[in-house]
C-alpha positions, 0 to 999 in steps of 0.5 A: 283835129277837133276843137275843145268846148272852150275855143268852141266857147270862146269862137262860136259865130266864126266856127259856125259861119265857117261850116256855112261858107266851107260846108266842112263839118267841124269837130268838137271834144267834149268829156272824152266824146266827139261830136260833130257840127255839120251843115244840113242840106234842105232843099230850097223851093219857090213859095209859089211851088209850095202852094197848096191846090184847091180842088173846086176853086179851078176854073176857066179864067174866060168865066171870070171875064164873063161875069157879070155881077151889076144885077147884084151889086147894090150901092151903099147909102 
């Protein structure tokens, strides 16, 4: 059975958090029109999936290692 836009109104927050919890979409009437509250399903990923690959920033972790840097370091006076 749909809800009116005044108990919609009047119960906002536990009408929406009850879409969270159950996922079961509810439905309101307004002017003769019905309309339809429902929870949309996005795909969660982890931020390290979502980073984005630089091409030429790879290299071989051994180099870094390797490096030597003393011959251009220069003390701060």
């Amino acid at each position: 059975m749909p809800l009116t836009a005044t108990r919609l109104r009047q119960d906002i927050y536990e009408i929406l958090d009850g879409v969270i919890a159950t996922g079961k979409p509810v439905e309101i009437e307004r002017k003769g029109q019905l309309l339809q509250i429902v929870m949309v399903q996005t795909p969660r990923t982890s931020r390290l999936a979502r980073i984005v690959k630089r091409p030429g920033l790879l290299c071989d972790p051994e180099e870094l290692v390797e490096s030597d840097w003393s011959g251009e370091w220069k003390p701060f006076l």
